[in-house]
N, C-alpha and C positions, 0 to 999 in steps of 0.2 A: 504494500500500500504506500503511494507517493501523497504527500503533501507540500502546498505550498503555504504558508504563510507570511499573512500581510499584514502589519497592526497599522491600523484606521482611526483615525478622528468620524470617519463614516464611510456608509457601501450599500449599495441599492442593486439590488437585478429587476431587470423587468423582461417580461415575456410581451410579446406583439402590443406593448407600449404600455404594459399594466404593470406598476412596482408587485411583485407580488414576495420578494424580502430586501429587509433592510437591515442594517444594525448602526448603534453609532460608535461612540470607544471599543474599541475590541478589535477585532480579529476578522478579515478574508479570509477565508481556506478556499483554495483549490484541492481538490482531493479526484485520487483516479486509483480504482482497484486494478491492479496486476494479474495476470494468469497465477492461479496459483495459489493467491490470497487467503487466509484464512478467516474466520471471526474474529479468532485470538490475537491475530497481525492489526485487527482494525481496534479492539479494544483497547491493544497497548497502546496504539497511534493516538487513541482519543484521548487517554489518559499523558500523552508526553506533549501534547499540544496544550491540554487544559492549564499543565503545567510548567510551559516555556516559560523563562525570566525575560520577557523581552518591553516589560514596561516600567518607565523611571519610578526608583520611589525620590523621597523627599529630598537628599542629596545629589541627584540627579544619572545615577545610576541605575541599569537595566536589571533590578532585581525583583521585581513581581511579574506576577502572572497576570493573567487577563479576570479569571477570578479574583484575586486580590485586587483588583482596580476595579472589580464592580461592573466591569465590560460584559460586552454579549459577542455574538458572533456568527458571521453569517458566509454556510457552507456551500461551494457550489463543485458540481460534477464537471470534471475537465479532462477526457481521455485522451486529450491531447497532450498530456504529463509523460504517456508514456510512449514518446516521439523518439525512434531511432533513428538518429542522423549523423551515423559511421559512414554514412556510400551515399553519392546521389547527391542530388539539390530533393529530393521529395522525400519526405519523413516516413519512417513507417512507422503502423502505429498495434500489429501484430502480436505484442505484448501484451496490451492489455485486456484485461478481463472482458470477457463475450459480456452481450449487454445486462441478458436476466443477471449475473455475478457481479456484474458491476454495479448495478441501481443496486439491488440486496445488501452490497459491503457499503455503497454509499448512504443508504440509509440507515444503517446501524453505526457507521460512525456518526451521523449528524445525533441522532439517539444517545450515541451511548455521550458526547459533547455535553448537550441537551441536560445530561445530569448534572451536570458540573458549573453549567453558564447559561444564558438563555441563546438561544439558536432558531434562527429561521434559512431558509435554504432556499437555490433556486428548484429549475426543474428539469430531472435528467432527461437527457434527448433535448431537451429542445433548445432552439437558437434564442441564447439571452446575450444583452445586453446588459453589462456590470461597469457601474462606474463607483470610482470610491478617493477617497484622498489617502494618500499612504502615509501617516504620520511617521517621517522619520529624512527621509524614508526606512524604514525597518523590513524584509522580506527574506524567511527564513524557510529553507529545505530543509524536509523531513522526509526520510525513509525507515519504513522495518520491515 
């Protein structure tokens, strides 16, 4: 399971021109299940994102989390994460988890997050538009 995060002052997706998630302080994920992926690969992921130090505390240093700051967070499906671009000008993208595997692991991460922070998500498959400010900028890769 690949992740991208983003930490945000704010982040909006919208589907054929309806917000339908947002978050404000907190966290973008991009997230994209891999062949292979298990439950337990996406529980650990949720639990090492919930717990990233990548927001200032009072000293101005990167030692809270997105929970500790009170933030939310908002997850979107990007199977474009797992873009192979060893050969070629065109990506492939043959890695990643066939689609039923992929929404399943995508939604159990947004879930298992969910416990931890409030979360709203875009919508897998379909063509969203995300815009968001990247406070920092800050934008950190995860894999397990």
């Amino acid at each position: 399971m690949r992740a991208l995060l983003q930490r945000v002052s704010e982040a909006q997706v919208r589907v054929d021109g309806a917000v339908i998630g947002e978050c404000g302080l907190g966290l973008m994920v991009l997230v994209c299940a891999m062949q292979g992926d298990t439950e337990a690969q996406v529980v650990k992921l949720a639990a090492k994102v919930s717990k990233c130090r990548i927001f200032q505390d009072d000293n101005g240093k990167m030692n809270q989390s997105v929970a500790d700051v009170g933030g939310s967070a908002l997850v979107i499906s990007q199977f474009t994460l797992a873009a192979d671009t060893r050969s070629g000008n065109r990506p492939g993208f043959s890695t990643a988890a066939a689609p039923d595997d992929g929404k399943r692991l995508y939604e159990l991460f947004a879930q298992k997050l969910g416990e931890v922070v409030p979360v709203q998500t875009g919508k897998f498959g379909a063509d969203m538009k995300v815009t968001l400010t990247n406070d920092g900028p800050v934008t950190i890769w995860m894999e397990v």
